[in-house]
C-alpha positions as a printed NumPy array, in Angstrom:
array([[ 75.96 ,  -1.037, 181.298],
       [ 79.57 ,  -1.704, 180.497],
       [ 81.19 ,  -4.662, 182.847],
       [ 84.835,  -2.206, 183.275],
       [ 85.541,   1.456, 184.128],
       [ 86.638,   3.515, 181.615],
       [ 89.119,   6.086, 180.623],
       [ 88.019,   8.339, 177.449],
       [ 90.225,  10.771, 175.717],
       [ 89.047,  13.102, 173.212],
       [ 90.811,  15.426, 170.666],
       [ 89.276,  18.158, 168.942],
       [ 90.612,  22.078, 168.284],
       [ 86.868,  23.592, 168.828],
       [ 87.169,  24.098, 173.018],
       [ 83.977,  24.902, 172.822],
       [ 82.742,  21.635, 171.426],
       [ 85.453,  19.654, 173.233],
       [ 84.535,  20.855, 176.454],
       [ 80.537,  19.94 , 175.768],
       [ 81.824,  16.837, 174.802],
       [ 84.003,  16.03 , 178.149],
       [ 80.826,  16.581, 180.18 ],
       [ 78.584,  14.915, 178.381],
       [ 81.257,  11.857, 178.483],
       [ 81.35 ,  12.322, 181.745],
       [ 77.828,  11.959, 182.086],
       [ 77.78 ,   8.381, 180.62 ],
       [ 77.77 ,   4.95 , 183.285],
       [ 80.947,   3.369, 183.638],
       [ 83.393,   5.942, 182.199],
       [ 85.737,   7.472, 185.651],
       [ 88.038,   9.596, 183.505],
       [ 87.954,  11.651, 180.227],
       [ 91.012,  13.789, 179.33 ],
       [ 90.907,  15.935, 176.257],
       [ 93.697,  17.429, 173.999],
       [ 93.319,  20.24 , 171.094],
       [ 95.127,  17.847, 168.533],
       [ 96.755,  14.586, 167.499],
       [100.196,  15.757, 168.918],
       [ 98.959,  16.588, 172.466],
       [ 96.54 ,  13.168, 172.413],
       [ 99.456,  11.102, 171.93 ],
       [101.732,  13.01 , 175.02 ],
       [ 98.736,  12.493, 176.709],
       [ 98.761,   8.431, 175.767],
       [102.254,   7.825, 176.56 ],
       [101.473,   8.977, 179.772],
       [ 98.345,   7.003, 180.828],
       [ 97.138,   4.668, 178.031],
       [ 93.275,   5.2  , 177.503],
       [ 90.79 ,   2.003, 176.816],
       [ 88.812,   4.752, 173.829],
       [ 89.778,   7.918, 172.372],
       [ 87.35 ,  10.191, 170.2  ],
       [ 89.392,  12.068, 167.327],
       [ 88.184,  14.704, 165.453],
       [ 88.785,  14.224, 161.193],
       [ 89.873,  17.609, 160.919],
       [ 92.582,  19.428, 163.225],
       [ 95.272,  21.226, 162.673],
       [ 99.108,  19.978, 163.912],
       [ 97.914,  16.759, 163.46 ],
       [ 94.782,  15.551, 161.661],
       [ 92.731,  12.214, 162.238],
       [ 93.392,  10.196, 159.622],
       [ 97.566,  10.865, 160.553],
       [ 96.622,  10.35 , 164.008],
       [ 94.697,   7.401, 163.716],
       [ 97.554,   5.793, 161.816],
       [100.05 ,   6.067, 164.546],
       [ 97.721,   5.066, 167.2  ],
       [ 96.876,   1.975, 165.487],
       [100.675,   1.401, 164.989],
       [101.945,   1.865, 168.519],
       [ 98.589,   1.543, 170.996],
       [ 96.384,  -1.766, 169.169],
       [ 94.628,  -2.234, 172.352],
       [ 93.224,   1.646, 172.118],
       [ 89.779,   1.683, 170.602],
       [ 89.605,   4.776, 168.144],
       [ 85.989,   6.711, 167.559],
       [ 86.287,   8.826, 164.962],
       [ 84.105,  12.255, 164.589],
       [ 83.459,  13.568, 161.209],
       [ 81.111,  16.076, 159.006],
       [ 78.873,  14.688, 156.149],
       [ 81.405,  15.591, 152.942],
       [ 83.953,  13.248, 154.523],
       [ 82.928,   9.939, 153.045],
       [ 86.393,   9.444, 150.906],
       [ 88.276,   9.277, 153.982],
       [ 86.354,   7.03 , 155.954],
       [ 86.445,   4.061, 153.619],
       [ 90.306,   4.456, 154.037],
       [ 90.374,   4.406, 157.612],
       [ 87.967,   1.669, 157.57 ],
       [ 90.485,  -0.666, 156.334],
       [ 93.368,   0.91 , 158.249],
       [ 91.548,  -0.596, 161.217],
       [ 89.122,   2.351, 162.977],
       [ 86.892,   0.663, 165.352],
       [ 83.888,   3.373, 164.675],
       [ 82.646,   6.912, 163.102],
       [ 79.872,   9.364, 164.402],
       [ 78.618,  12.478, 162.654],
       [ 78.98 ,  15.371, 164.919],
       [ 75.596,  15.899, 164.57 ],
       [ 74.916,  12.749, 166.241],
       [ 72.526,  11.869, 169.42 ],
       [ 74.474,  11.453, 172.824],
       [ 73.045,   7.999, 173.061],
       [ 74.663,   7.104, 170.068],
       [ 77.962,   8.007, 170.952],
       [ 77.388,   5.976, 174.31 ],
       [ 76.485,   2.913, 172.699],
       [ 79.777,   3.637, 170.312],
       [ 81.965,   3.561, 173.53 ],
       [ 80.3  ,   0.565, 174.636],
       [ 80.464,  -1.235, 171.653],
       [ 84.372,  -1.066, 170.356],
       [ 85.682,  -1.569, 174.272],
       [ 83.004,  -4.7  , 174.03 ],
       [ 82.699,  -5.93 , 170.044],
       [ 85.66 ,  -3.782, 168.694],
       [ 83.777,  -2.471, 166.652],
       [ 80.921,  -0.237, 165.878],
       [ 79.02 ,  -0.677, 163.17 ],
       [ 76.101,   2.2  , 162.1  ],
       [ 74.002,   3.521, 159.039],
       [ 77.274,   5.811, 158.387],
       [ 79.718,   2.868, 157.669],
       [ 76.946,   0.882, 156.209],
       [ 76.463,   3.87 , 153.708],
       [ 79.956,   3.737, 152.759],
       [ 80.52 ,   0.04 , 152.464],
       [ 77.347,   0.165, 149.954],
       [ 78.667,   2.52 , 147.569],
       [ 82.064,   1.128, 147.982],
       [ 80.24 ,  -2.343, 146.544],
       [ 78.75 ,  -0.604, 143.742],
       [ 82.04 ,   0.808, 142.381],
       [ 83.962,  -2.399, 142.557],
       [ 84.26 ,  -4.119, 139.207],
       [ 82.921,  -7.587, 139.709],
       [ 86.187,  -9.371, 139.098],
       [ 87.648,  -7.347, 142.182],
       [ 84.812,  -8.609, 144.906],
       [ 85.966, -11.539, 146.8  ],
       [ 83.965, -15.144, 146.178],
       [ 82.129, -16.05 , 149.39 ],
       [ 81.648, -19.741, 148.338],
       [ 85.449, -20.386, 148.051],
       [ 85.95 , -19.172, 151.554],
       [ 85.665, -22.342, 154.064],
       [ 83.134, -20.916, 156.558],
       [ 80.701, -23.484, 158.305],
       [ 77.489, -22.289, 159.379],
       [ 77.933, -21.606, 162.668],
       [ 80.51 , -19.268, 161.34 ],
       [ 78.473, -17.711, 159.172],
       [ 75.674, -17.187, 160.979],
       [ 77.805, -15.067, 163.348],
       [ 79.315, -12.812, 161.008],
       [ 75.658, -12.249, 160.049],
       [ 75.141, -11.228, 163.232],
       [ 78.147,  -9.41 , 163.735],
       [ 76.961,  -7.127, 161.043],
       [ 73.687,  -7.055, 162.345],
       [ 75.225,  -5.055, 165.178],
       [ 74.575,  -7.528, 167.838],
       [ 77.431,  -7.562, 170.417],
       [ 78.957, -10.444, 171.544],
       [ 76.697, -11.337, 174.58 ],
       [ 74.08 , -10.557, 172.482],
       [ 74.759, -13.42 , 170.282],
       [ 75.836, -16.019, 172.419],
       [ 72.362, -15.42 , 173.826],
       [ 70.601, -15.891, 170.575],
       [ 72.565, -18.759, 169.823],
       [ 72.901, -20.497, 173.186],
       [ 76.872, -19.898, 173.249],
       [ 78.711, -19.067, 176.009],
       [ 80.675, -15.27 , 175.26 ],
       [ 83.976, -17.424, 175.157],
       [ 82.707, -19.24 , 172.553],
       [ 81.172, -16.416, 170.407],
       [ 84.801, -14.954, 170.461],
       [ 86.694, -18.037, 169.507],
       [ 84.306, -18.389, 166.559],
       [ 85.664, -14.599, 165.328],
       [ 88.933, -15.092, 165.663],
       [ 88.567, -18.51 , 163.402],
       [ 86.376, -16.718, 161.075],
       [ 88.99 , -13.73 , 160.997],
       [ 91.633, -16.161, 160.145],
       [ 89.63 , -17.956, 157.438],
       [ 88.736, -14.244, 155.564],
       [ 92.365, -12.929, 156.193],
       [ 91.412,  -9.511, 158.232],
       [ 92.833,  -8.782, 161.428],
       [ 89.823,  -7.34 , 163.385],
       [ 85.701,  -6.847, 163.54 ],
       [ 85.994,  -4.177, 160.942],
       [ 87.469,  -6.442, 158.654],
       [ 84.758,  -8.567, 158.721],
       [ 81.98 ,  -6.245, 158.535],
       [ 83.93 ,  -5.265, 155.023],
       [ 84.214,  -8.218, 154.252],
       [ 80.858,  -9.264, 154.8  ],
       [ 79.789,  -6.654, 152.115],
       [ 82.242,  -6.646, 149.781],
       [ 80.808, -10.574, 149.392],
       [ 77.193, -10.004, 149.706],
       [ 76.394, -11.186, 152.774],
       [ 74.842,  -7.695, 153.863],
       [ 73.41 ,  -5.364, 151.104]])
């Protein structure tokens, strides 16, 4: 159960699909109002006039794609929380949009209740991290050259630290961690932001990256 009430926008060119989608959004606690547009052009008009805390972008559309759509929302709405939906071939785009900053990605073929829990966790951990992203980080790992990977041991993390980017990764959110480690939520979130600036990355997904590209999750 999320603690706010939300307002979802999604953008995909199938109407059939988009329309399945805005009921089944709908459908989900603590979410009061889902708009939909066919494309990136007509999400943003929609944006500028009633900024959304998540939107749900399709990879592929035509006017506008995700991955150019995605770029300007990043730019010009920070605070927006972007889900993107892709197919299986699409794995050499979503290491790219990974680092431009994309708070999550879903199949299409994915279970409602994962695409709830993907709402609920970028508007509450900014990010949302599943076997899909894992996947990619992985391979991404195994195709640096050795001499490109970042050296954990020269970054200044204590252990506090890095026992919650361990848990970051382990998709635990943040309430879900202070509880574990008897920290208040405040706390947890302080610790991030230190650890963010230690490891040079401006957000949760940086971290998560991070966290592989150093072998602290395999």
């Amino acid at each position: 159960m999320m603690n706010k009430e939300l307002k979802v926008y999604i953008a995909d060119d199938h109407t059939l699909f988009r329309k399945a989608m805005i009921k089944l959004i709908k459908s989900f606690d603590g979410i009061t109002v889902v708009k939909d547009a066919e494309n990136g052009k007509d999400l943003h008009t929609l944006i500028k006039e009633d900024l959304p805390d998540v939107v749900i972008v399709d990879l592929q559309m035509p006017v506008m794609d995700g991955v150019e759509t995605c770029e300007v929302l990043l730019k010009k709405y920070p605070s927006v929380k972007i889900i993107v939906l892709t197919m299986h071939d699409a794995e050499r785009y979503i290491l790219h949009m990974i680092e431009m900053g994309v708070h999550a990605f879903l199949l299409k073929s994915a279970e409602p209740a994962e695409l709830e829990r993907a709402i609920q966790f970028v508007v509450e951990n900014d990010f949302y991290h599943n076997e899909l992203i894992a996947s990619v980080l992985r391979k991404n790992v195994k195709e640096k050259k050795i001499s490109q990977r970042p050296v954990f041991k020269n970054i200044d993390l204590s252990e506090r630290e890095r026992e919650i980017l361990s848990l970051i990764c382990n998709e635990l959110t943040i309430r879900e961690i202070g509880f574990r480690l008897s920290l208040s939520e405040n706390t947890v979130r302080n610790h991030r932001v230190n650890i963010m600036d230690k490891v040079g990355v401006k957000n949760t997904v940086g971290l998560v990256k991070f966290a592989y590209d150093v072998g602290l999750v395999s």
